[in-house]
VOKE-19094 format. One record per residue (C-alpha): residue in three letters; y, x, z. Coordinates in pm, whole numbers. Example, Ala and Ser with C-alpha at 12.3 -4.5 7.8 and 13.67 -1.06 7.14 Angstrom:
<rs>
<residuo: ALA	yy: -450	xx: 1230	zz: 780>
<residuo: SER	yy: -106	xx: 1367	zz: 714>
</rs>
This chain:
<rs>
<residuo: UNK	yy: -985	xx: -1023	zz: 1378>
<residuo: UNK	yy: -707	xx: -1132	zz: 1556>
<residuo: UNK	yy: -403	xx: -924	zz: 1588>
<residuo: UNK	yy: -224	xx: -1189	zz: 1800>
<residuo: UNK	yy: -394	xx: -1398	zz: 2014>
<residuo: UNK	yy: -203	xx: -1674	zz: 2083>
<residuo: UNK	yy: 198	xx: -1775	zz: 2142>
<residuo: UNK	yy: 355	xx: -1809	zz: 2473>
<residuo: UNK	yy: 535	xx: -2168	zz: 2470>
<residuo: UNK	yy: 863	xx: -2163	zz: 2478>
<residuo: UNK	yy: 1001	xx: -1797	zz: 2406>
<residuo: UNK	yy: 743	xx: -1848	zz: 2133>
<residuo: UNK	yy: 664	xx: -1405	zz: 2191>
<residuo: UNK	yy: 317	xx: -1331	zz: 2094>
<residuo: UNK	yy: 36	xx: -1141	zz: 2255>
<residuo: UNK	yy: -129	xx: -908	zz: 2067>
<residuo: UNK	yy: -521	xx: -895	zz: 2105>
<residuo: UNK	yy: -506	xx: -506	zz: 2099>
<residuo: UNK	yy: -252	xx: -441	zz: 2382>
<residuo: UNK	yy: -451	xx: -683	zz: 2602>
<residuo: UNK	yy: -735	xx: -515	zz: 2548>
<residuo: UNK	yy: -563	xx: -224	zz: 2638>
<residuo: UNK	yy: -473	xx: -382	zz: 3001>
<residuo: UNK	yy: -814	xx: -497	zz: 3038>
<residuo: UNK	yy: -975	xx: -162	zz: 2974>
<residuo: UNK	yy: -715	xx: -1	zz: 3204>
<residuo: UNK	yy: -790	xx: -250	zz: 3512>
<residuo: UNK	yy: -1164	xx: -215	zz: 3436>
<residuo: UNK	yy: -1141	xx: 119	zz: 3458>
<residuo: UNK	yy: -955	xx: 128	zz: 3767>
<residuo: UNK	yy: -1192	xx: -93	zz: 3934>
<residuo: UNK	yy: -1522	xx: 123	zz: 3881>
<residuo: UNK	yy: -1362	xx: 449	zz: 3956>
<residuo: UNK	yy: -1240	xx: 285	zz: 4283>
<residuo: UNK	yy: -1628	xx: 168	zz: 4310>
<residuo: UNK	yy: -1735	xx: 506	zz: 4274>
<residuo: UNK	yy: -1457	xx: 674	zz: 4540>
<residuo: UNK	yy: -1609	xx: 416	zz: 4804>
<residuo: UNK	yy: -1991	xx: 541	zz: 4730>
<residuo: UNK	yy: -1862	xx: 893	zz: 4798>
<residuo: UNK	yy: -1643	xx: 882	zz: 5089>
<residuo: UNK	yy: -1292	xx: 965	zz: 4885>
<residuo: UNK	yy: -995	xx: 737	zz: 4979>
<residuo: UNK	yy: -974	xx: 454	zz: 4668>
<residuo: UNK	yy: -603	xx: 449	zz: 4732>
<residuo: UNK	yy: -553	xx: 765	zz: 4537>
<residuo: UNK	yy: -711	xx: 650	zz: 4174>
<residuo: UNK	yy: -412	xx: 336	zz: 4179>
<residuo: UNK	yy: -100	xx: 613	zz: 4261>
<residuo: UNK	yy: -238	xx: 833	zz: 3979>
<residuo: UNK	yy: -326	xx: 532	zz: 3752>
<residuo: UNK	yy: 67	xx: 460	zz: 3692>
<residuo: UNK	yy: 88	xx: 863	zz: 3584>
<residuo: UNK	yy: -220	xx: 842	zz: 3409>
<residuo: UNK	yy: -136	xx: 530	zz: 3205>
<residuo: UNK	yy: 228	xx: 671	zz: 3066>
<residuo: UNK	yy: 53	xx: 1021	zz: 2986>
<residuo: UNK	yy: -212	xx: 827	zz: 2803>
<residuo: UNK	yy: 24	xx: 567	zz: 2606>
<residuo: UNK	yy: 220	xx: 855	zz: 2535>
<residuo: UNK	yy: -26	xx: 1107	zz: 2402>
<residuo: UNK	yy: -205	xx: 864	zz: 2270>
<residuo: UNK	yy: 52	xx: 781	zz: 2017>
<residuo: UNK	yy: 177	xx: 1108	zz: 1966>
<residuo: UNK	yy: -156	xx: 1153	zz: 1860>
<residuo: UNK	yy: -172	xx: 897	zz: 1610>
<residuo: UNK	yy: 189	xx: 948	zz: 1468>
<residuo: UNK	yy: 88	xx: 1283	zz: 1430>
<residuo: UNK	yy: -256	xx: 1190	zz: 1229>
<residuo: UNK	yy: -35	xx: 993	zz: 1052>
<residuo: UNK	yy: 263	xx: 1151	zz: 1002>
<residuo: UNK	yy: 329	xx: 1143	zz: 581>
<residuo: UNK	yy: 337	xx: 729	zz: 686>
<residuo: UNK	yy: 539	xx: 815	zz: 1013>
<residuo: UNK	yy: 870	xx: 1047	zz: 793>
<residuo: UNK	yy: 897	xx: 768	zz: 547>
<residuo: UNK	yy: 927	xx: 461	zz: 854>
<residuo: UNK	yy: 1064	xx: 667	zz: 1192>
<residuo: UNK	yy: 1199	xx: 324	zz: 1317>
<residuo: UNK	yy: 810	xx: 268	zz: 1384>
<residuo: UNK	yy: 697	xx: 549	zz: 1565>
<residuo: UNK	yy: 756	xx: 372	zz: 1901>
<residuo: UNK	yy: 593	xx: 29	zz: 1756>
<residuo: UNK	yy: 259	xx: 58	zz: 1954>
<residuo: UNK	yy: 220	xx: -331	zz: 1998>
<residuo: UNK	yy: 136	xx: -314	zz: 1608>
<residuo: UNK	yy: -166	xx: -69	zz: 1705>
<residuo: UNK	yy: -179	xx: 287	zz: 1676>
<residuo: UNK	yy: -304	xx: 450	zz: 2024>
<residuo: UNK	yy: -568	xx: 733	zz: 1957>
<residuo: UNK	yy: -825	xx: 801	zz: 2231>
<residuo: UNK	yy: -883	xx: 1159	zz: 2214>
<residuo: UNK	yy: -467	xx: 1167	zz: 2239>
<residuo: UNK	yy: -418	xx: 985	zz: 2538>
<residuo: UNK	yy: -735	xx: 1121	zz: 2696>
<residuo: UNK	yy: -555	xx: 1443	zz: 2662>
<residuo: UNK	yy: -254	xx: 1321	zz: 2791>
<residuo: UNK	yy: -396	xx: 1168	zz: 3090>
<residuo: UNK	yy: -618	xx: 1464	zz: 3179>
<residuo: UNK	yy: -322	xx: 1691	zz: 3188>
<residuo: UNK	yy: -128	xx: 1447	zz: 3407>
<residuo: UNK	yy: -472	xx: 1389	zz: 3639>
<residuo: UNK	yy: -519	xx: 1776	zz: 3670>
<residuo: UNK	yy: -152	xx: 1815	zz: 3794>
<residuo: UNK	yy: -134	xx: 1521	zz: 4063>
<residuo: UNK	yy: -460	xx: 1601	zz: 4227>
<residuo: UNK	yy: -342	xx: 1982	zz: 4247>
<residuo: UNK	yy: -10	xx: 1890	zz: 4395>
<residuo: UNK	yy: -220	xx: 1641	zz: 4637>
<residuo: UNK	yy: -438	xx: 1880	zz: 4747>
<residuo: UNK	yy: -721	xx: 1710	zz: 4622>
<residuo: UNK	yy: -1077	xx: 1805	zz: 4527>
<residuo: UNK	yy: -954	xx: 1808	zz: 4099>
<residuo: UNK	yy: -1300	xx: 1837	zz: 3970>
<residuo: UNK	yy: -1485	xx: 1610	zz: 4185>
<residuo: UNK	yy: -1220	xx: 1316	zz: 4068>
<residuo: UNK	yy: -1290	xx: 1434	zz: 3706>
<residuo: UNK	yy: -1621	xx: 1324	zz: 3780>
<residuo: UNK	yy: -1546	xx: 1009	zz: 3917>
<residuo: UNK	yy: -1298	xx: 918	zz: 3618>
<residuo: UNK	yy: -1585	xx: 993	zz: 3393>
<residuo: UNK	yy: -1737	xx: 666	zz: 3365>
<residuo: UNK	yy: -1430	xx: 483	zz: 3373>
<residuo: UNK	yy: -1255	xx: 665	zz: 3109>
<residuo: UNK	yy: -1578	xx: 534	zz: 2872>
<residuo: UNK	yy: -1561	xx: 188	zz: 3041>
<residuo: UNK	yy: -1188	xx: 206	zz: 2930>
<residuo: UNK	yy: -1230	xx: 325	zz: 2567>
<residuo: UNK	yy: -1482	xx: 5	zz: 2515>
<residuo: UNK	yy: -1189	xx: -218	zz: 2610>
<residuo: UNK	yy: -978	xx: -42	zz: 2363>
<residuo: UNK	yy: -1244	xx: -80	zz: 2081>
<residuo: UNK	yy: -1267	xx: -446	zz: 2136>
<residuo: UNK	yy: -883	xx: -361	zz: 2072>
<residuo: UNK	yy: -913	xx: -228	zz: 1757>
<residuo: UNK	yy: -1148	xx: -496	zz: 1616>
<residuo: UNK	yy: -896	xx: -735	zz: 1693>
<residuo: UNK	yy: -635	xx: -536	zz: 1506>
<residuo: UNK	yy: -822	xx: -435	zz: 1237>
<residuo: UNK	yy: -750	xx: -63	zz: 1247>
<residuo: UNK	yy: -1018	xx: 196	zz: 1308>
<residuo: UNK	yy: -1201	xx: 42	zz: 990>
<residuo: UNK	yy: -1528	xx: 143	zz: 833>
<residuo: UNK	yy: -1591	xx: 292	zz: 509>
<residuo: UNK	yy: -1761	xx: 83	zz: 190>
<residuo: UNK	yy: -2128	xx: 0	zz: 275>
<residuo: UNK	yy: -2428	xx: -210	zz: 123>
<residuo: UNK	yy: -2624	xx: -214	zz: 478>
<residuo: UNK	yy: -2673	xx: -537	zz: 573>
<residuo: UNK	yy: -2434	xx: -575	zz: 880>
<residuo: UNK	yy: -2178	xx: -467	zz: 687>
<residuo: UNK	yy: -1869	xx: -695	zz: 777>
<residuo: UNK	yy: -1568	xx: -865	zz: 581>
<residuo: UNK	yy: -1233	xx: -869	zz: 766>
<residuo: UNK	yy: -1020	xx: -1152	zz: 683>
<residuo: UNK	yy: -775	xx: -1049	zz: 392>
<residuo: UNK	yy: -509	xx: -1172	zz: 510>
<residuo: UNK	yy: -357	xx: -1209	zz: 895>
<residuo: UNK	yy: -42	xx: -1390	zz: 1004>
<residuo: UNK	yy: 214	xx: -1223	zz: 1249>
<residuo: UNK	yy: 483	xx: -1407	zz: 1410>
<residuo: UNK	yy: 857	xx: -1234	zz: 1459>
<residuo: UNK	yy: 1074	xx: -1387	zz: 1741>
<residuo: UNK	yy: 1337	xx: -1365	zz: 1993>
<residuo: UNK	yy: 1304	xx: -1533	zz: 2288>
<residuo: UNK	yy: 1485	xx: -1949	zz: 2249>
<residuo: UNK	yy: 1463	xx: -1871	zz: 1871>
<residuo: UNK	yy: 1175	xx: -2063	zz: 1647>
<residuo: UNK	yy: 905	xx: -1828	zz: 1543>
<residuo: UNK	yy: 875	xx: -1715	zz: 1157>
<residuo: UNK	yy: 547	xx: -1580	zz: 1058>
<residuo: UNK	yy: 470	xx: -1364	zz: 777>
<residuo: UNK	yy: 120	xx: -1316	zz: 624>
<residuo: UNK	yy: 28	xx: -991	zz: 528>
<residuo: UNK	yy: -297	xx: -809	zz: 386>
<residuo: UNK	yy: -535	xx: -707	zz: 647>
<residuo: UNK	yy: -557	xx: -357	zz: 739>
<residuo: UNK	yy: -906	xx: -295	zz: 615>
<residuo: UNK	yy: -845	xx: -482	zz: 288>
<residuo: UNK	yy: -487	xx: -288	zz: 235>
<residuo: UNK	yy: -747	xx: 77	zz: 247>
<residuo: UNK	yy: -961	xx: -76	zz: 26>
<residuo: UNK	yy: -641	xx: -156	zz: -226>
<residuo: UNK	yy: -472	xx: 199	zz: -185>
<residuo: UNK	yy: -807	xx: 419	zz: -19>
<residuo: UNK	yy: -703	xx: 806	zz: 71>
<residuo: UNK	yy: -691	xx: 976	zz: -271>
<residuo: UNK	yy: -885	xx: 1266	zz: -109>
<residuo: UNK	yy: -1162	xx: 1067	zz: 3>
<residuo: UNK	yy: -1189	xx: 844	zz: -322>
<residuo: UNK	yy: -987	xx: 1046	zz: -601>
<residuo: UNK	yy: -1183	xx: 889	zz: -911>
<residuo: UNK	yy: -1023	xx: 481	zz: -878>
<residuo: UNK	yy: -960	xx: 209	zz: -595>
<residuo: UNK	yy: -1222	xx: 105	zz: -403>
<residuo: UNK	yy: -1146	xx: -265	zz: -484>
<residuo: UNK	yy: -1008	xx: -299	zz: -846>
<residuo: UNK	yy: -800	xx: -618	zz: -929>
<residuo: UNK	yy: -723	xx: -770	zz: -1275>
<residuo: UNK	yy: -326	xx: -707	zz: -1398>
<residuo: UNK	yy: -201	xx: -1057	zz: -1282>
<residuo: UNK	yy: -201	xx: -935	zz: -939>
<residuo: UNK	yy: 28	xx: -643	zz: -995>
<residuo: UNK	yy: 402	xx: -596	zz: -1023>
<residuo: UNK	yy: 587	xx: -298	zz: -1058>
<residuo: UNK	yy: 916	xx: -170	zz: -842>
<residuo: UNK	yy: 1171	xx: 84	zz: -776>
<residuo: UNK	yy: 1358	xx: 181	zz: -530>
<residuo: UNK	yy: 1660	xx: -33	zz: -609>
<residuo: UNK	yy: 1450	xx: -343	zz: -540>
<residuo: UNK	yy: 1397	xx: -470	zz: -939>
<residuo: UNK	yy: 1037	xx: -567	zz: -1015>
<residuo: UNK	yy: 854	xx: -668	zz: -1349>
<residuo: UNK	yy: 534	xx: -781	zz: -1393>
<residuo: UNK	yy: 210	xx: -593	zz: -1501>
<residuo: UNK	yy: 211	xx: -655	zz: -1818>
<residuo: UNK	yy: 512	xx: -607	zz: -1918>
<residuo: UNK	yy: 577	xx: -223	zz: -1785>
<residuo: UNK	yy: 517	xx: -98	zz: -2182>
<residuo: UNK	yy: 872	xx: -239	zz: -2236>
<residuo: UNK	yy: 1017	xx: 7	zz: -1974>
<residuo: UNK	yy: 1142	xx: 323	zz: -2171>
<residuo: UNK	yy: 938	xx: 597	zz: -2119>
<residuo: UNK	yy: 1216	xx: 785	zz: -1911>
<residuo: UNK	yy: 1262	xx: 543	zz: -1657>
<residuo: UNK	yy: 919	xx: 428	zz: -1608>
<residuo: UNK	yy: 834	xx: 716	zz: -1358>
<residuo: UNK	yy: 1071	xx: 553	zz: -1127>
<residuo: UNK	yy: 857	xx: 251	zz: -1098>
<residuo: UNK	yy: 511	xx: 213	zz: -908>
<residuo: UNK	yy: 287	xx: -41	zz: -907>
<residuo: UNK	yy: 197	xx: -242	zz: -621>
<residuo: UNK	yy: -5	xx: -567	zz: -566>
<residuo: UNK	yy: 140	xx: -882	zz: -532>
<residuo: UNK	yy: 233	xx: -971	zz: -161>
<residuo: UNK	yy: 21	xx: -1216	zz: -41>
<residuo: UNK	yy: 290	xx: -1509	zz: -60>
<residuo: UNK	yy: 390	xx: -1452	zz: -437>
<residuo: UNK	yy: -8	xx: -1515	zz: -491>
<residuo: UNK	yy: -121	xx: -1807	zz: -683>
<residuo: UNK	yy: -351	xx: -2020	zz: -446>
<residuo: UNK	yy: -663	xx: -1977	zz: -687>
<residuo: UNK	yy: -583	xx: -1602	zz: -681>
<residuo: UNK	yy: -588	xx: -1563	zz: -318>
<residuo: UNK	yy: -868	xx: -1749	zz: -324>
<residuo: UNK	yy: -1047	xx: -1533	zz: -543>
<residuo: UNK	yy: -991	xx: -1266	zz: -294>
<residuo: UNK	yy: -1112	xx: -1471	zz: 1>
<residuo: UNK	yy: -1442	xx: -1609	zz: -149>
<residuo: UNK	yy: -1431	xx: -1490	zz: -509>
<residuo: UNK	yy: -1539	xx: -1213	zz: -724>
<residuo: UNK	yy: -1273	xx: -990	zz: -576>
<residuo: UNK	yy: -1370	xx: -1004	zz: -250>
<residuo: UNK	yy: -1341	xx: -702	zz: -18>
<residuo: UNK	yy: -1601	xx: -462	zz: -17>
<residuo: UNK	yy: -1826	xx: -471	zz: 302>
<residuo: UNK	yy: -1786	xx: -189	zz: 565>
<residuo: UNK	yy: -1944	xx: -28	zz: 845>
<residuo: UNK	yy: -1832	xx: -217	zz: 1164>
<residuo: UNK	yy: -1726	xx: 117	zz: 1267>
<residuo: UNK	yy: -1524	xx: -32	zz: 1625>
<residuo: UNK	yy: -1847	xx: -231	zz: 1772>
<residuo: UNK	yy: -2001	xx: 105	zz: 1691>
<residuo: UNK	yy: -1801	xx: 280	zz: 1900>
<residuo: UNK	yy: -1771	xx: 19	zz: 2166>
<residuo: UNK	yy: -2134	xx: 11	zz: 2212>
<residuo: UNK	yy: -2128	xx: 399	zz: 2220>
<residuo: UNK	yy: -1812	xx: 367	zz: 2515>
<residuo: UNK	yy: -2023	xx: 136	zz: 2675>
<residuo: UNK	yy: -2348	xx: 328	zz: 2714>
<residuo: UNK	yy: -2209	xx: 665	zz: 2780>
<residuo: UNK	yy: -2023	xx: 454	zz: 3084>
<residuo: UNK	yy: -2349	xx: 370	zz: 3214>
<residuo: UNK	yy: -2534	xx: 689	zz: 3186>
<residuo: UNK	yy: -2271	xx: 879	zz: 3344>
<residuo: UNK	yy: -2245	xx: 632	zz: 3574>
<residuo: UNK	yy: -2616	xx: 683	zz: 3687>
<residuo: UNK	yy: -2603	xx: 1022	zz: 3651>
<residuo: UNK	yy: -2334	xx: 1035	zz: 3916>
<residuo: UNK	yy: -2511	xx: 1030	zz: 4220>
<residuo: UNK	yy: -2734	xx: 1329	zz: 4027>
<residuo: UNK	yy: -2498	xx: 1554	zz: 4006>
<residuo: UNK	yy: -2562	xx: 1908	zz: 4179>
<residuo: UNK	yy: -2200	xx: 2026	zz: 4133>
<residuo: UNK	yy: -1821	xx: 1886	zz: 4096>
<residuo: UNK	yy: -1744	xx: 1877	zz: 3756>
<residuo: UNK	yy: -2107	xx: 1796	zz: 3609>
<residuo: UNK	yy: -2026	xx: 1484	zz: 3510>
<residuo: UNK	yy: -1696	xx: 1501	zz: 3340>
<residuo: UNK	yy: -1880	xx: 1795	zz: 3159>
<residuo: UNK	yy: -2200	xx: 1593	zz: 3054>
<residuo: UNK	yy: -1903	xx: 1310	zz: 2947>
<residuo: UNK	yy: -1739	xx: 1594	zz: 2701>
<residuo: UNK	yy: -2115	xx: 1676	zz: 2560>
<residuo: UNK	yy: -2219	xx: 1403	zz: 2493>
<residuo: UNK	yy: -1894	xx: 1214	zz: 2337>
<residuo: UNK	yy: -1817	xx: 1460	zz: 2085>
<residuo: UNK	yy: -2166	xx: 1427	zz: 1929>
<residuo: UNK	yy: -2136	xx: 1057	zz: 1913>
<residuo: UNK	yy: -1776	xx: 1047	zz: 1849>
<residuo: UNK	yy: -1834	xx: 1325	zz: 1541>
<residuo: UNK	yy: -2062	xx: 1080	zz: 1386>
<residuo: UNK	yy: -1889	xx: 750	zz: 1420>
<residuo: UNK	yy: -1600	xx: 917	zz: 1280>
<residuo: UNK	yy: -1809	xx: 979	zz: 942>
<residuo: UNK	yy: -1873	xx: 594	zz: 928>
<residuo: UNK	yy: -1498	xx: 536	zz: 897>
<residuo: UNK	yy: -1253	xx: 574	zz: 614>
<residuo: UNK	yy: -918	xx: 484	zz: 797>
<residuo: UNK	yy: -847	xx: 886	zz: 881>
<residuo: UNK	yy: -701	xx: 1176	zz: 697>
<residuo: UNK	yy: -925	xx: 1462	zz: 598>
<residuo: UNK	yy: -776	xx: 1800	zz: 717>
<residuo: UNK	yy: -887	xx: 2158	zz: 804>
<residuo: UNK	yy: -1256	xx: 2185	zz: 609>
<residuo: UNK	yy: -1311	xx: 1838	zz: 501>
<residuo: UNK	yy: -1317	xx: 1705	zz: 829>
<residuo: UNK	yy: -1081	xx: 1474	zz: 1004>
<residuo: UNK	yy: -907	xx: 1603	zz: 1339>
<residuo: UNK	yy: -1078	xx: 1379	zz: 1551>
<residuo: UNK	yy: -1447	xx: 1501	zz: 1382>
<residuo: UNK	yy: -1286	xx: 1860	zz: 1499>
<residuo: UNK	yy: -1204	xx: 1766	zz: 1855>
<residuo: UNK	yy: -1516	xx: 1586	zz: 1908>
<residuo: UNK	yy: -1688	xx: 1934	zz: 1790>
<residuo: UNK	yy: -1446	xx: 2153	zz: 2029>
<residuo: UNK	yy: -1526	xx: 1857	zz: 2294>
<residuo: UNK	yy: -1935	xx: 1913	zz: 2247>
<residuo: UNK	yy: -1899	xx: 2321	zz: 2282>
<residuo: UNK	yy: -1594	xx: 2303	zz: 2565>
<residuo: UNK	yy: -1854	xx: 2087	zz: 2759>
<residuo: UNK	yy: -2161	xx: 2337	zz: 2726>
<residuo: UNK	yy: -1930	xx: 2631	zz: 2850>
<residuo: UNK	yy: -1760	xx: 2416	zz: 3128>
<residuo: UNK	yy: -2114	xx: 2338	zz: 3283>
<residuo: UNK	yy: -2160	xx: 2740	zz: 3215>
<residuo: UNK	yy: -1876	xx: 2827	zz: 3406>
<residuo: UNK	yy: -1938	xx: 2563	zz: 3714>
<residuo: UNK	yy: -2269	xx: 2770	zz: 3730>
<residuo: UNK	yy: -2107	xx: 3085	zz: 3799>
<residuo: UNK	yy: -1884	xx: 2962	zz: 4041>
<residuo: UNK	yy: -2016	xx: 2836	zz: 4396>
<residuo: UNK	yy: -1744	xx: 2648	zz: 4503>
<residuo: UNK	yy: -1860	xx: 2371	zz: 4287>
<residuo: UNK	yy: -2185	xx: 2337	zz: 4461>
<residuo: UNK	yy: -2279	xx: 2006	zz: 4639>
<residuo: UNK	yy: -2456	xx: 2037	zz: 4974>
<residuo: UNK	yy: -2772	xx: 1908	zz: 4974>
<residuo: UNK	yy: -2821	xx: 1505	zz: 5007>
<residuo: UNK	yy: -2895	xx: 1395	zz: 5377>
</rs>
């Protein structure tokens, strides 16, 4: 886990490992789509002008997305809605973004639409693996609890640097993003008690107005005013070395989860390759990017149930479990409908 990578010298500005991945994934998949428009005689010129488009729609939708998922956290903080370096891009947003924008600029073009979506297919997988390396590096898109054994430990805490360029770099450790769940876990998913219980010495209690008293001493609060404090734990800085090392290495470490992003790198990373081999298959435009919808929501449906970092919503499930449903079913009746319509069908290979 490594939220930042590494300092630039001198304006001391750090990189964070999720936004690079980000730029990786987005040059990968501009390279294999361009691959694929070579192999089938369509001018590679046209996936970098609608790569610019595609990229804002997708950043943009992508966090919508999240903020959205997200928004109880979103109305209390609004000054970090735009703060995307810190994480917080959602596929199936941004992939919705993006498609939108790709449908309009190859109409306006005058370009064959569906036989483009086909060619994106694979790289929009290739992509999303670069943006799951992403998320392992930031720590967000976590796993729930697990006893399997390659169930992995996050570090508990991480260090993030604040800057301005010609000004000396201050860094501030914080709790790691899986451990932080695992302190205060959705109360709909785990109503009953936290999911990592710590003695009292590692918990103070606040207010709004900034005062703070320690654990064990909230029974001298009256009554009446003790609803206006809650109780937090201890910032990692106001910990006791032996106490953080207790977390660390001790009997309080963090519970092991499901390494739910190399999951769903691994799954990015196949269903790149199958589609594209399936490509030169294909018996109609529009196959492919079908086949992609098919067989992502499946994969995407269960991966989702493996992680613990989303909201449940309409019927227990969590919005992106719904969309990868709607994405399995909006496949099926998209290769349906290419069926009926004869436009779509290749001529036969020479």
């Amino acid at each position: 886990m490594r939220p930042e990578l590494f300092i630039i010298p001198f304006i001391n500005k750090g990189i964070p490992g999720y936004g690079l991945m980000l730029v990786l994934g987005f040059l990968a998949a501009i390279v294999l789509s361009r691959r694929i428009c070579k192999k089938n005689n369509e001018n590679p010129e046209h996936i970098l002008n609608f790569a610019v488009y595609a990229m804002l729609a997708g950043v943009l939708g992508a966090r919508l997305f999240h903020v959205f998922h997200h928004w109880s956290y979103y109305s209390e903080k609004p000054g970090e809605i735009l703060a995307t370096w810190d994480g917080g891009l959602e596929f199936l947003g941004g992939f919705i973004g993006a498609l939108g924008v790709m449908i309009i600029y190859f109409r306006l073009k005058k370009l064959p639409v569906l036989k483009f979506m086909d060619i994106l297919a694979p790289a929009l997988m290739l992509g999303l693996a670069f943006g799951r390396m992403g998320c392992t590096l930031n720590g967000c898109c976590f796993g729930a609890p697990t006893d399997r054994p390659w169930g992995i430990r996050f570090p508990v805490t991480v260090d993030k640097s604040k800057s301005h360029f010609g000004c000396d770099k201050q860094i501030n450790s914080e709790y790691s993003i899986p451990l932080n769940y695992q302190l205060y876990p959705d109360p709909h998913r785990h109503p009953d008690k936290p999911l990592l219980e710590l003695p009292g010495e590692y918990y103070v209690w606040t207010d709004q107005k900034g005062r703070w008293i320690p654990d064990h001493d909230i029974d001298r609060i009256p009554e009446s005013q003790r609803s206006e404090f809650t109780r937090y734990v201890k910032s990692p800085g106001d910990l006791t070395a032996e106490q953080l090392n207790e977390l660390k290495t001790g009997k309080y470490r963090m519970l092991p989860i499901h390494p739910a992003q190399t999951y769903s790198m691994l799954n990015a990373f196949m269903l790149s390759l199958i589609l594209t081999f399936l490509f030169r298959y294909r018996k109609r435009n529009g196959q492919l990017f079908a086949v992609m919808l098919i067989l992502y929501g499946p994969t995407r449906y269960l991966i989702e149930s493996l992680r613990c970092d989303s909201p449940l919503e309409t019927w227990g499930l969590t919005i992106s479990q719904t969309l990868g449903i709607l994405s399995f079913f909006g496949g099926i009746i998209m290769l349906a409908a290419l069926q009926a319509i004869k436009s779509t069908k290749l001529p036969p290979s020479p």
